[in-house]
N, CA, C and O atoms as CSV, one atom per row, in Angstrom:
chain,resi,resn,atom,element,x,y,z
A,1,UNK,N,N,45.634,-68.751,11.348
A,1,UNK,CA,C,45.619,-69.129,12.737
A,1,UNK,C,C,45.285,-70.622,12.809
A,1,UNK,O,O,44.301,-71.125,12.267
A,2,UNK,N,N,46.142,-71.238,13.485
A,2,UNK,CA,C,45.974,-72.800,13.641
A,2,UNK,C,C,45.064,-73.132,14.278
A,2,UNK,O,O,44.755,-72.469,15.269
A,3,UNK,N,N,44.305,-74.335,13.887
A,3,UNK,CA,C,42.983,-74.876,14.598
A,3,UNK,C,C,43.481,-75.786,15.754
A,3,UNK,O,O,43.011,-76.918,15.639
A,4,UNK,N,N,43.963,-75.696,16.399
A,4,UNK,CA,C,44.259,-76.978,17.504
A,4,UNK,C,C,44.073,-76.584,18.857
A,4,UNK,O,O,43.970,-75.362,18.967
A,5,UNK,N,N,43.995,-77.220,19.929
A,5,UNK,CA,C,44.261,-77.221,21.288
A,5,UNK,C,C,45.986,-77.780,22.081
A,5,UNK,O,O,46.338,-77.866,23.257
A,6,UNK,N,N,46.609,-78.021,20.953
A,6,UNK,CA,C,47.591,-78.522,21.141
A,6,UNK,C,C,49.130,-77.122,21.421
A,6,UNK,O,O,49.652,-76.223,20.761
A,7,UNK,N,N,49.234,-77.540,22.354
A,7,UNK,CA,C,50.296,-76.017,22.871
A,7,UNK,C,C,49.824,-75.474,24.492
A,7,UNK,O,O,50.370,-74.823,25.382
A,8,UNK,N,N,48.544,-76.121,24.306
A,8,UNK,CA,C,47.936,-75.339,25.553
A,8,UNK,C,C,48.277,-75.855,26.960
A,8,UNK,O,O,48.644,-77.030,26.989
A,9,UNK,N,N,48.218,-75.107,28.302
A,9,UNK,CA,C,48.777,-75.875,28.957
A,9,UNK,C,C,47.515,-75.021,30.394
A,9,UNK,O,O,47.164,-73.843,30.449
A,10,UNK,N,N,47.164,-76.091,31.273
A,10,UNK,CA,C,46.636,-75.398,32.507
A,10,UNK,C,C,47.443,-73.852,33.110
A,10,UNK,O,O,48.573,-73.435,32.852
A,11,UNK,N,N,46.640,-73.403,33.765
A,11,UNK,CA,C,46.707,-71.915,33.916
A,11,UNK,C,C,46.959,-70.836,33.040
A,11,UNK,O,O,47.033,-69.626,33.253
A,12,UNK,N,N,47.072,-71.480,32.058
A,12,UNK,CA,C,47.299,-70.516,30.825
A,12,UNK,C,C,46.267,-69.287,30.177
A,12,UNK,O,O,45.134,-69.741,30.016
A,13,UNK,N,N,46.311,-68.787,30.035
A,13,UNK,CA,C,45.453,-67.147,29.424
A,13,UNK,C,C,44.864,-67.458,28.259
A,13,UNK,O,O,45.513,-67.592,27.222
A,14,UNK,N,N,43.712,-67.584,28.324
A,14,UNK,CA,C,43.025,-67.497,26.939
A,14,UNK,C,C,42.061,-66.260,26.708
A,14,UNK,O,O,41.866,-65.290,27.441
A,15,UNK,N,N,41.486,-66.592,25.410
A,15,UNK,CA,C,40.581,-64.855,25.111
A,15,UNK,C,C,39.265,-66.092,24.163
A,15,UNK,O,O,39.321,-67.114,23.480
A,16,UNK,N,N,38.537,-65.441,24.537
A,16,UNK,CA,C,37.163,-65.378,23.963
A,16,UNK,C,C,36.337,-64.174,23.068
A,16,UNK,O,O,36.103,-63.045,23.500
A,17,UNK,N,N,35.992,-64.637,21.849
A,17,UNK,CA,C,35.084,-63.255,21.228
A,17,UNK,C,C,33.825,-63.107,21.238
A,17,UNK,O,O,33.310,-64.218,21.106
A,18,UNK,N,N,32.820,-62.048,21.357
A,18,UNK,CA,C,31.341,-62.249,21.037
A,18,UNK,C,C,31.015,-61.069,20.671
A,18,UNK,O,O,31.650,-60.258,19.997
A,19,UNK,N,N,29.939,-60.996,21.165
A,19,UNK,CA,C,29.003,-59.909,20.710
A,19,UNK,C,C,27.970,-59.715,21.801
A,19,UNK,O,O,26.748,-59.764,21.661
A,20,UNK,N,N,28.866,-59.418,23.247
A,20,UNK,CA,C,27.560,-59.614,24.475
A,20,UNK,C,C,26.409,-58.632,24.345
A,20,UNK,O,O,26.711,-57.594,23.757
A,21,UNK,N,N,25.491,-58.706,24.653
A,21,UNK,CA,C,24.000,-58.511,24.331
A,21,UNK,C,C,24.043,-57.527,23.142
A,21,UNK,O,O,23.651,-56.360,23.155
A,22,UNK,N,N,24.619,-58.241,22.058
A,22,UNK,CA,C,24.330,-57.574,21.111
A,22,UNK,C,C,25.280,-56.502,20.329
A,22,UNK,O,O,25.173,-56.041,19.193
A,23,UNK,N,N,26.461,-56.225,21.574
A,23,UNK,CA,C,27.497,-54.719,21.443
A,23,UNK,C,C,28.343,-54.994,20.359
A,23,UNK,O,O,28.469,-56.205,20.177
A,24,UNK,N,N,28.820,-54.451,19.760
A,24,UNK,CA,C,29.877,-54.348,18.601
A,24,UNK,C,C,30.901,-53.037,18.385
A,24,UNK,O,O,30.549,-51.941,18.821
A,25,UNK,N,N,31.666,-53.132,17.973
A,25,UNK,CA,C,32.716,-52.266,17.978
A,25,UNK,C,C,32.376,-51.567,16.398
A,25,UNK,O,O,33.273,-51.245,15.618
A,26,UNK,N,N,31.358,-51.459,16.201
A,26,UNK,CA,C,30.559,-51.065,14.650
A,26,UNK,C,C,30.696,-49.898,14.877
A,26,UNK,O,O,31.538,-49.513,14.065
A,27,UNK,N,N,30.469,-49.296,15.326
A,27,UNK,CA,C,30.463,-47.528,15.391
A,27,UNK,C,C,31.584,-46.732,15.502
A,27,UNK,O,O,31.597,-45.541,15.192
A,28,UNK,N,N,33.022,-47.675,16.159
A,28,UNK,CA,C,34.124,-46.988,15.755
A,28,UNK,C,C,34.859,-47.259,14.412
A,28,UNK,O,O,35.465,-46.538,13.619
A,29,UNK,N,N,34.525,-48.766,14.476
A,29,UNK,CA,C,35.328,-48.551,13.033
A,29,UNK,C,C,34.597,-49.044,11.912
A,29,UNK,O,O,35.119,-49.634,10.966
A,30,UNK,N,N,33.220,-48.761,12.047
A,30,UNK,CA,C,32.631,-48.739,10.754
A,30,UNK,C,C,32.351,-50.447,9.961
A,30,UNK,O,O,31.845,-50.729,8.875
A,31,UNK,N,N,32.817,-51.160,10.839
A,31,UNK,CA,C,32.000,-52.573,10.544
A,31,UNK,C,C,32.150,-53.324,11.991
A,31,UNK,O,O,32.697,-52.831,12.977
A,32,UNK,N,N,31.562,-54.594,11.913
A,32,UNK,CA,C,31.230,-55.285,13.235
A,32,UNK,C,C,32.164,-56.487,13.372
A,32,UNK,O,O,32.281,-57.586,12.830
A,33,UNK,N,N,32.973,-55.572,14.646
A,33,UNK,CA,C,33.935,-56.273,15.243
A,33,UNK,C,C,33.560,-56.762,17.071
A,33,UNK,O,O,33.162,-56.174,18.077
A,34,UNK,N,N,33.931,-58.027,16.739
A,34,UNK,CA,C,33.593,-58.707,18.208
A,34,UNK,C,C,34.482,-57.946,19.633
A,34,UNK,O,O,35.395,-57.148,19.423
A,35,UNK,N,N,34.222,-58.181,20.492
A,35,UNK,CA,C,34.806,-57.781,22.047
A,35,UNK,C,C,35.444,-58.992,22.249
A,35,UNK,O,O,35.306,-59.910,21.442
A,36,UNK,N,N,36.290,-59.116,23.474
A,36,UNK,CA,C,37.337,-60.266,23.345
A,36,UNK,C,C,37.554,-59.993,24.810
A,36,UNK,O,O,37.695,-58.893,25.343
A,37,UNK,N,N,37.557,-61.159,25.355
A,37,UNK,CA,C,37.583,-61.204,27.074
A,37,UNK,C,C,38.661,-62.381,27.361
A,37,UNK,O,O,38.927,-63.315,26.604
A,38,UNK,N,N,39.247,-62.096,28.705
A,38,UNK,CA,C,40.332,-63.238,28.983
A,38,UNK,C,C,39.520,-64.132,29.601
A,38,UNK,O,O,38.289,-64.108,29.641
A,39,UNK,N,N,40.459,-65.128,30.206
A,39,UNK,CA,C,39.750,-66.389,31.326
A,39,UNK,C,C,41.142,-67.226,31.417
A,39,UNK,O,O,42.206,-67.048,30.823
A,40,UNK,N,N,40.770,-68.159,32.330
A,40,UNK,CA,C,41.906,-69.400,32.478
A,40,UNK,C,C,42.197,-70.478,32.145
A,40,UNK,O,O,41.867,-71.257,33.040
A,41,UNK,N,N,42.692,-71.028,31.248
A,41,UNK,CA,C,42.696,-72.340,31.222
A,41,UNK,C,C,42.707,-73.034,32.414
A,41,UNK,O,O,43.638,-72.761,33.171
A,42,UNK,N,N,41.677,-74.103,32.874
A,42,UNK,CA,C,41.135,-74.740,34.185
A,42,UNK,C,C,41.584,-76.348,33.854
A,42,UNK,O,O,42.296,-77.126,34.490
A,43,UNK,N,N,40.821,-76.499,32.525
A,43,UNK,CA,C,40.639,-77.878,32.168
A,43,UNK,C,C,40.811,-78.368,30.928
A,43,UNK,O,O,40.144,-77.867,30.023
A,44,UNK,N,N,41.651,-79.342,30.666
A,44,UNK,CA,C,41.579,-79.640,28.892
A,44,UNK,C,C,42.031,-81.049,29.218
A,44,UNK,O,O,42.878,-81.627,29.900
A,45,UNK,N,N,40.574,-81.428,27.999
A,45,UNK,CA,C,40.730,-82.954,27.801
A,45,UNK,C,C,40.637,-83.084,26.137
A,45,UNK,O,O,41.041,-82.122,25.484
A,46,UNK,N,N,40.152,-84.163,25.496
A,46,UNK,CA,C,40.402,-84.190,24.395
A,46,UNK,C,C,38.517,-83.611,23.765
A,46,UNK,O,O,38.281,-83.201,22.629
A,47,UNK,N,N,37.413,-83.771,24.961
A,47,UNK,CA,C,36.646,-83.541,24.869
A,47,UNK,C,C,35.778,-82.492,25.529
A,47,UNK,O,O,34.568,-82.267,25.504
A,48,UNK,N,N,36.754,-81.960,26.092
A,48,UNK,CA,C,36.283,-80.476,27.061
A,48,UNK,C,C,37.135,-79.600,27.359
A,48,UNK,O,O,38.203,-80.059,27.764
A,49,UNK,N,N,37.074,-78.799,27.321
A,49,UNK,CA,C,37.793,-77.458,27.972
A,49,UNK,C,C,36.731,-76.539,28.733
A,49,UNK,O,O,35.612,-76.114,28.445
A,50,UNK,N,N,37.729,-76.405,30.020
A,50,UNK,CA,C,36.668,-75.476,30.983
A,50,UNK,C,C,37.896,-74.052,31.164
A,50,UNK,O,O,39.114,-74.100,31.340
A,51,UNK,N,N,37.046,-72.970,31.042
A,51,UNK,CA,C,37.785,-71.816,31.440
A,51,UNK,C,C,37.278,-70.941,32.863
A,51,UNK,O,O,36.141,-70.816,33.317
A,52,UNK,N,N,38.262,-70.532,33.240
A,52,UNK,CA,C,37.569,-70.073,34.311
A,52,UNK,C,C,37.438,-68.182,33.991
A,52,UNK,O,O,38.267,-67.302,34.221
A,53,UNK,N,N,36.775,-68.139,33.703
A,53,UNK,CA,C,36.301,-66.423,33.424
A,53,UNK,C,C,34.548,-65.790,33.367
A,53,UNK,O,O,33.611,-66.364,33.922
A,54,UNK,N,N,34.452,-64.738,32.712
A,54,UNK,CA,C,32.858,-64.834,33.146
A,54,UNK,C,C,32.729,-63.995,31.712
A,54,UNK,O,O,33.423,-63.072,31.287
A,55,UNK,N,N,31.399,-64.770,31.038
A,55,UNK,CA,C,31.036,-64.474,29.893
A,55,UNK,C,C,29.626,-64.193,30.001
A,55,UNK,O,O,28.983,-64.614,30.962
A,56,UNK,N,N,29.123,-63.538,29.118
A,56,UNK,CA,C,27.565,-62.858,28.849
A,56,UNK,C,C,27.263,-63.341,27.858
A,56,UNK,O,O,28.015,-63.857,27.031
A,57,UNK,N,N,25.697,-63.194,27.803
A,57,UNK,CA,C,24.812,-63.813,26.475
A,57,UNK,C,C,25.395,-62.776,25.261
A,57,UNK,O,O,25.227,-61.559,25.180
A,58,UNK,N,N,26.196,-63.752,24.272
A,58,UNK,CA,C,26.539,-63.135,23.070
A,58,UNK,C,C,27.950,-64.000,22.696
A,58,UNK,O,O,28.319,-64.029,21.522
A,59,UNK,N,N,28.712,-64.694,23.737
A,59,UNK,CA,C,29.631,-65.043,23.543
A,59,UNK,C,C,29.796,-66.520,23.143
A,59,UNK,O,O,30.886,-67.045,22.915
A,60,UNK,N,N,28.603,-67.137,23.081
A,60,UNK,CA,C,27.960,-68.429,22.461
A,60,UNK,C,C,28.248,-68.551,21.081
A,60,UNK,O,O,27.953,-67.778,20.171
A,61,UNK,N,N,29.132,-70.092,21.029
A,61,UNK,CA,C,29.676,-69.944,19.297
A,61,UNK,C,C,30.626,-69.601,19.201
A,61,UNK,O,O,31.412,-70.052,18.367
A,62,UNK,N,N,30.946,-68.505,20.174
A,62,UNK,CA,C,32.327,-67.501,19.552
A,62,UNK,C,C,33.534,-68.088,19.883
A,62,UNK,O,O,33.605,-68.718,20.938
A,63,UNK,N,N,34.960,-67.938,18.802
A,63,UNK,CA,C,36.114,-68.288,19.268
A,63,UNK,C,C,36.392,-68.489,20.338
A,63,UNK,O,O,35.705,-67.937,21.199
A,64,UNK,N,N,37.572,-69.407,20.777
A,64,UNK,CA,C,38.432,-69.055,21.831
A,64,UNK,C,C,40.119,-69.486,21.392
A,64,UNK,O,O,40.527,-70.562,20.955
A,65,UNK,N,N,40.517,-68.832,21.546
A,65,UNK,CA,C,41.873,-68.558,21.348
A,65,UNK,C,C,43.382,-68.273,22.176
A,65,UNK,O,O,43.139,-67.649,23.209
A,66,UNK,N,N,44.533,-68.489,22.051
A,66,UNK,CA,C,45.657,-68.922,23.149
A,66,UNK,C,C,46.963,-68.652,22.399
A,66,UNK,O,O,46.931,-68.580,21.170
A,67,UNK,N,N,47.847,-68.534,22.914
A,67,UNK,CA,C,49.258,-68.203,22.241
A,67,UNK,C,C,49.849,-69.938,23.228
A,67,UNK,O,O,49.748,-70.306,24.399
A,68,UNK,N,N,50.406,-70.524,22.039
A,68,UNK,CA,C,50.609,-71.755,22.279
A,68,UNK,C,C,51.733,-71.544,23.546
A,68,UNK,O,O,51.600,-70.381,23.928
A,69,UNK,N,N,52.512,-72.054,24.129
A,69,UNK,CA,C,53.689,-72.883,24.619
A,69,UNK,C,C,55.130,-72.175,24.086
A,69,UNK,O,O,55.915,-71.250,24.293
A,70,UNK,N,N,54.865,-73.292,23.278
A,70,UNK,CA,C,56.133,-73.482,22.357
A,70,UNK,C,C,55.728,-72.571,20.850
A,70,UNK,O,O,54.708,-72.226,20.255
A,71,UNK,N,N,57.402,-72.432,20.669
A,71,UNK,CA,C,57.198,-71.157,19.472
A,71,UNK,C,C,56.923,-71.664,18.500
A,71,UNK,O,O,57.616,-72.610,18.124
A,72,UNK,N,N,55.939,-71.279,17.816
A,72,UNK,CA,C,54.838,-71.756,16.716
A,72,UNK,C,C,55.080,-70.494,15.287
A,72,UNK,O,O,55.736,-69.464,15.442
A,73,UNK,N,N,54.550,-70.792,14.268
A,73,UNK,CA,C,54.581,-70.189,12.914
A,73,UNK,C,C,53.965,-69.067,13.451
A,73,UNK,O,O,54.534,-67.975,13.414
A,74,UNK,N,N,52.504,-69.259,14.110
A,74,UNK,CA,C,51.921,-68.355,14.906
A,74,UNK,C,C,51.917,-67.791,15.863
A,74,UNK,O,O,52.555,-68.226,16.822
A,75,UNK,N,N,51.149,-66.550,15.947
A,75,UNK,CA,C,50.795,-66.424,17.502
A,75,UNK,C,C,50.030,-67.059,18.273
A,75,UNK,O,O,50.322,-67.660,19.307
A,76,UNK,N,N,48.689,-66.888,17.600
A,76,UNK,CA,C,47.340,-67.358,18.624
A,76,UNK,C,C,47.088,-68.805,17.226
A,76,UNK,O,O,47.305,-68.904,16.018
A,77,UNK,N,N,46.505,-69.713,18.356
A,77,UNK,CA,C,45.635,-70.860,18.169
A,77,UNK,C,C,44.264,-70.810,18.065
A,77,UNK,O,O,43.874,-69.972,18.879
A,78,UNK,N,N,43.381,-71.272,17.492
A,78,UNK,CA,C,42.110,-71.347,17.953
A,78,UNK,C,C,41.857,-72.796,18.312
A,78,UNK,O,O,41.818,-73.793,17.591
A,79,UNK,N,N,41.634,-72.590,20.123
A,79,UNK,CA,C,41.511,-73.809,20.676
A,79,UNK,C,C,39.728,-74.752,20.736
A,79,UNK,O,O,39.511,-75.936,20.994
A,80,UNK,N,N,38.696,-73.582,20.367
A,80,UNK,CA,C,37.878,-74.449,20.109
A,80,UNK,C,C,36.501,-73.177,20.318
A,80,UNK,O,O,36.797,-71.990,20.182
A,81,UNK,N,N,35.559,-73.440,20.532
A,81,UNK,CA,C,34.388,-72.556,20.504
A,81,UNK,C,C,33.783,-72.470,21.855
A,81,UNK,O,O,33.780,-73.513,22.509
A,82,UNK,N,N,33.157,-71.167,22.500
A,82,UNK,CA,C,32.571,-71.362,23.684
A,82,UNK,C,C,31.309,-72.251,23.401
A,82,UNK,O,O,30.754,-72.213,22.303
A,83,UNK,N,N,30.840,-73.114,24.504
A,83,UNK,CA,C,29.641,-73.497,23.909
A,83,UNK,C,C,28.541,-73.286,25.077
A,83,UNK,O,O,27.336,-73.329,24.832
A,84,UNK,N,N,29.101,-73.040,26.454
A,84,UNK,CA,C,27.871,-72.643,27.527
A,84,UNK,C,C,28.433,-72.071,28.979
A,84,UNK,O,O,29.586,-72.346,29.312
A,85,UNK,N,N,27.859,-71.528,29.553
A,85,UNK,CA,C,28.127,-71.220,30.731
A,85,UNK,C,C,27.342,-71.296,31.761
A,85,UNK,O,O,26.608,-70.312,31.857
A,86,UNK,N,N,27.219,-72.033,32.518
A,86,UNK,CA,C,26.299,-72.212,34.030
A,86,UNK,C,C,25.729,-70.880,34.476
A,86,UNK,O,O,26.398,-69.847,34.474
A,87,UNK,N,N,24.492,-70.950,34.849
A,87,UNK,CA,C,23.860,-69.607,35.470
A,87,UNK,C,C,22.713,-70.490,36.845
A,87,UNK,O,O,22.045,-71.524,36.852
A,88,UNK,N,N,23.022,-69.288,37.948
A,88,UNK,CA,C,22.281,-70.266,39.110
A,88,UNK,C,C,21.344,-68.904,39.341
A,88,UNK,O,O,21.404,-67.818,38.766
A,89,UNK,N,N,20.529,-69.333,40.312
A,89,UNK,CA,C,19.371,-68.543,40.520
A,89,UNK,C,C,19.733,-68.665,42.287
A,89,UNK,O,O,19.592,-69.555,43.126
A,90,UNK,N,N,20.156,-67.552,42.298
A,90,UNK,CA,C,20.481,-67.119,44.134
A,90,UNK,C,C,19.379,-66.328,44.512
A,90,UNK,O,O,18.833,-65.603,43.681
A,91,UNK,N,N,18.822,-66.421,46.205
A,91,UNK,CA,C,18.126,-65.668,46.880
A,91,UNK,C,C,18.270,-64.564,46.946
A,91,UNK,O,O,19.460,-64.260,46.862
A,92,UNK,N,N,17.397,-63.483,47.099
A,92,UNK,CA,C,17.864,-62.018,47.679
A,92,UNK,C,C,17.476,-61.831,48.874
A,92,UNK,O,O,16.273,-61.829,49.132
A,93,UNK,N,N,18.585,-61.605,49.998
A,93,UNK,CA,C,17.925,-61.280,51.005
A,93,UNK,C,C,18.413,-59.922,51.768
A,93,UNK,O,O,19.543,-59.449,51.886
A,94,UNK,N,N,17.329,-59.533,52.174
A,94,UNK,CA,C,16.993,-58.321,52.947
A,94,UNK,C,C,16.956,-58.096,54.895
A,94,UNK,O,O,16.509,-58.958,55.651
A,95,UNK,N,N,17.280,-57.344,55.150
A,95,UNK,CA,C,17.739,-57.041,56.945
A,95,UNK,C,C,16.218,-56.800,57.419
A,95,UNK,O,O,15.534,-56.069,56.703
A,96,UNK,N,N,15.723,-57.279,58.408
A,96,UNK,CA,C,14.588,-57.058,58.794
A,96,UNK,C,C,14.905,-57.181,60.257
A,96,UNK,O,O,14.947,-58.359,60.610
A,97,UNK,N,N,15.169,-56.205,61.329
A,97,UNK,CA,C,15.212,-56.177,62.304
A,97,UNK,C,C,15.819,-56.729,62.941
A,97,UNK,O,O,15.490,-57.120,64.061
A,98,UNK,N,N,17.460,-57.010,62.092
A,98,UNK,CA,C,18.516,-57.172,62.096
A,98,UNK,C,C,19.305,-58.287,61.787
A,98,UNK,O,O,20.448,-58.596,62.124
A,99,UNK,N,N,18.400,-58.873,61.020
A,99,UNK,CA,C,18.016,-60.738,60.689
A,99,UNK,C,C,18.095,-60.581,59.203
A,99,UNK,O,O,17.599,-59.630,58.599
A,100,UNK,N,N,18.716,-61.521,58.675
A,100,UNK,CA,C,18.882,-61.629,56.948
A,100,UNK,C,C,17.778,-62.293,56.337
A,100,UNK,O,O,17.647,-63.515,56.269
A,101,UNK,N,N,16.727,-61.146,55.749
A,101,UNK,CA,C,15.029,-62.689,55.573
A,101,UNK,C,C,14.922,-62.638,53.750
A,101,UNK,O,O,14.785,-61.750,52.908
A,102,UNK,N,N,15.053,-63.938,53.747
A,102,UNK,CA,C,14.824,-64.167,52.417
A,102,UNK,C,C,14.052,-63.651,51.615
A,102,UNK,O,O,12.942,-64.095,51.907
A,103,UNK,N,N,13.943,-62.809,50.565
A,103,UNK,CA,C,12.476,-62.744,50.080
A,103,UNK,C,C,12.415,-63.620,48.712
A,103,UNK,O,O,13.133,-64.527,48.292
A,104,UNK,N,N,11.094,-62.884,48.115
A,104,UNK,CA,C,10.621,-63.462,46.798
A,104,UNK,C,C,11.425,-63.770,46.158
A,104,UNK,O,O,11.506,-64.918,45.721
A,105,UNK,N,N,12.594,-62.487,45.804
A,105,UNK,CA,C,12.999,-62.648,44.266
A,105,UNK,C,C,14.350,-63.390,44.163
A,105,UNK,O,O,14.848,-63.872,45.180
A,106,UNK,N,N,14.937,-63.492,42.997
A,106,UNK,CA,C,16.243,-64.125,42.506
A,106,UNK,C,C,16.987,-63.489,41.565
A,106,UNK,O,O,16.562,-62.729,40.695
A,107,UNK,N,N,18.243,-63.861,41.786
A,107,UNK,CA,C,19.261,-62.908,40.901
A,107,UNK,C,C,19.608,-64.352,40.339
A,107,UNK,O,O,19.366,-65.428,40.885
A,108,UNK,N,N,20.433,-64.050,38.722
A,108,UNK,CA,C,21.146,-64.970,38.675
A,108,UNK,C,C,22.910,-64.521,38.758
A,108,UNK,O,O,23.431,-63.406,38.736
A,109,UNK,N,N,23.415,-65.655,38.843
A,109,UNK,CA,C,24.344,-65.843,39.733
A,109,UNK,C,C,25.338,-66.568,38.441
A,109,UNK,O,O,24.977,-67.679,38.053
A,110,UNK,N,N,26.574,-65.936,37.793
A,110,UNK,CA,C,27.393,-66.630,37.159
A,110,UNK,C,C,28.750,-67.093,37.894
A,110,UNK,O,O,29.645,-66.336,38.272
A,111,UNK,N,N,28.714,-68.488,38.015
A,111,UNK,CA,C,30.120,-68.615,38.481
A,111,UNK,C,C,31.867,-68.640,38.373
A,111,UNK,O,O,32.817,-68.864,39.123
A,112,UNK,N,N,31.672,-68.334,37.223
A,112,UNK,CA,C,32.908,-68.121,36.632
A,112,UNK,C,C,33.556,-69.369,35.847
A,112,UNK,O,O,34.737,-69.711,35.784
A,113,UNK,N,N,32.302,-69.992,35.215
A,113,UNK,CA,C,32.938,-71.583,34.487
A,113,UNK,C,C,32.424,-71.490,32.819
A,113,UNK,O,O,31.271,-71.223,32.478
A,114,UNK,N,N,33.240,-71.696,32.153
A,114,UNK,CA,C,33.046,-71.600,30.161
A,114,UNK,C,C,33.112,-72.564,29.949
A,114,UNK,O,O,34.252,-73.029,29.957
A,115,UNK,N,N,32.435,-73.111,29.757
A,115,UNK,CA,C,32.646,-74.698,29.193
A,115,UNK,C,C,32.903,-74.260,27.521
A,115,UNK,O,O,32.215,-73.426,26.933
A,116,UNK,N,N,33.970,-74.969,26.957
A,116,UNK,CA,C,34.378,-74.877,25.513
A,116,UNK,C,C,34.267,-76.500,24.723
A,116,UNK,O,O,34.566,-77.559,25.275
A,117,UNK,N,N,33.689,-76.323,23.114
A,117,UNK,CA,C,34.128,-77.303,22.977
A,117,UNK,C,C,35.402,-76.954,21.996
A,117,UNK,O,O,35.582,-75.865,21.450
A,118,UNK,N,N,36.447,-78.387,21.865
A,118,UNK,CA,C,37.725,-78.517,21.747
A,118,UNK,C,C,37.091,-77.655,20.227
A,118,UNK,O,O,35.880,-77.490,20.076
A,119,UNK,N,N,38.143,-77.161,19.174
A,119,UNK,CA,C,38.266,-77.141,17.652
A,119,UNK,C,C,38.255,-78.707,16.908
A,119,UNK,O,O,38.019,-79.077,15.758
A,120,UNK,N,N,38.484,-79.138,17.673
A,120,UNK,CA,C,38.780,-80.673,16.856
A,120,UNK,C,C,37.824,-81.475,16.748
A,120,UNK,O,O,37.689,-82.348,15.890
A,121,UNK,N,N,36.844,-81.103,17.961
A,121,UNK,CA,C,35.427,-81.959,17.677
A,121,UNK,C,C,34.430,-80.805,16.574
A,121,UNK,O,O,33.632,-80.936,15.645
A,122,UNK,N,N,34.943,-79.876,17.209
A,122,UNK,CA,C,33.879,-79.000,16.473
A,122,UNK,C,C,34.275,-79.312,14.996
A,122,UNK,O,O,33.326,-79.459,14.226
A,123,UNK,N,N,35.063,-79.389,14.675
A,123,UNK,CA,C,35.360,-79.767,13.140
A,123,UNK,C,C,34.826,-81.038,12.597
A,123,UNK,O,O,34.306,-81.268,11.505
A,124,UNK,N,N,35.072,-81.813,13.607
A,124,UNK,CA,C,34.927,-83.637,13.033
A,124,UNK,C,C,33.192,-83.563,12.782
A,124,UNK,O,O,32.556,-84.128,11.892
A,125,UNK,N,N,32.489,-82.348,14.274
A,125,UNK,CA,C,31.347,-82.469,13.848
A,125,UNK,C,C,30.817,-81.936,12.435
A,125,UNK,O,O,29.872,-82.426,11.817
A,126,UNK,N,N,31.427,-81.080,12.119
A,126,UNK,CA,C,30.779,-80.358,10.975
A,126,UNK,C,C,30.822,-81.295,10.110
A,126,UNK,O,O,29.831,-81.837,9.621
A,127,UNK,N,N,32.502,-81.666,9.750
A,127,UNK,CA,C,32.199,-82.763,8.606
A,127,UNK,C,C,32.107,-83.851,8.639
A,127,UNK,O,O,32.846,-84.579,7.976
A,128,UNK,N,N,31.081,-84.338,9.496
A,128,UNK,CA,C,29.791,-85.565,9.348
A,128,UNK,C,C,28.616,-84.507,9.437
A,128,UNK,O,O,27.514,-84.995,9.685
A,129,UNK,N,N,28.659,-83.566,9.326
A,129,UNK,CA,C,27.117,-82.912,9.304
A,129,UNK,C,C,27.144,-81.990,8.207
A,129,UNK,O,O,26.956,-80.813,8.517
A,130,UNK,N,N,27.344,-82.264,6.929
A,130,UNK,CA,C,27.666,-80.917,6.041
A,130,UNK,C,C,26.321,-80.615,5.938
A,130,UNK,O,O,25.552,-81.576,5.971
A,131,UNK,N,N,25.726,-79.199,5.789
A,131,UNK,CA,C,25.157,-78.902,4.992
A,131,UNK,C,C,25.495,-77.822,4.170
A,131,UNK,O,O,26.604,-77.310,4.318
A,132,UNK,N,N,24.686,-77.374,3.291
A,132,UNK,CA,C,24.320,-75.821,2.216
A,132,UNK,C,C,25.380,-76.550,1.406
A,132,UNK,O,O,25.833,-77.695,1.410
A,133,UNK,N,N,25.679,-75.029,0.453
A,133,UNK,CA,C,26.302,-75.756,-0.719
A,133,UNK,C,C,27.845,-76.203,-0.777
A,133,UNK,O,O,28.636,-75.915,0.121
A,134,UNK,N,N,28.192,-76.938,-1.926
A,134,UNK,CA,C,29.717,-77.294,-1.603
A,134,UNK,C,C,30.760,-75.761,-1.886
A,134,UNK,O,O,30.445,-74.868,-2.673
A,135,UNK,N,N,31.953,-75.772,-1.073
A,135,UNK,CA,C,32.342,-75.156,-1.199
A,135,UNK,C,C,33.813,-75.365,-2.204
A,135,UNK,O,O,34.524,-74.395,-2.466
């Protein structure tokens, strides 16, 4: 599978893999296989990609991946790694005598934004940062 972002185009379908809080596909088939979620291509620069989909704690790190454009050797690309997703802290509010009253607590609130970084930085970073042994 090719490492690039190159093929990709706005509105386009991408997939993401993880392991949200922990889940794995280990119990059906007997080793640990990631879950894989869609989203949108929103944004691509040479230093960001934003998707628009909604991801859970586990999907940090994990692939993201695309069926290029144009017809390729391949199918899927790997366009780069999730690296965060925005979480807000919204009010809860409750009807009190027919009035919406704020109370104490907070939910959080995902908006539907993946920030990715590209494959290409993620690479350049590694190798200026090697560590462990040579391979």
């Amino acid at each position: 599978m090719p490492a690039t972002c190159g093929g990709a185009g706005f509105g386009q379908r991408a997939f993401f893999l993880g392991f949200p809080y922990g889940y794995s596909l280990d119990d059906v088939y007997q080793v640990s296989l990631p879950l894989a979620k869609s989203a949108t291509l929103s944004h691509i620069t040479k230093d960001n990609i934003l998707l628009d989909g909604f991801a859970n704690p586990g999907f940090s790190s994990g692939p993201v991946v695309f069926q290029p454009q144009e017809k390729t050797e391949s199918n899927f690309c790997v366009a780069g790694i999730v690296t965060s997703y925005p979480v807000f802290e919204e009010p809860v509010f409750k009807m009190r005598e027919g009035e919406q009253v704020e109370i104490e607590y907070f939910v959080e609130n995902n908006p539907g934004m993946i920030h990715v970084t590209p494959i290409e930085v993620a690479i350049h970073l590694i190798e200026q940062n090697q560590i462990g042994l040579p391979i």
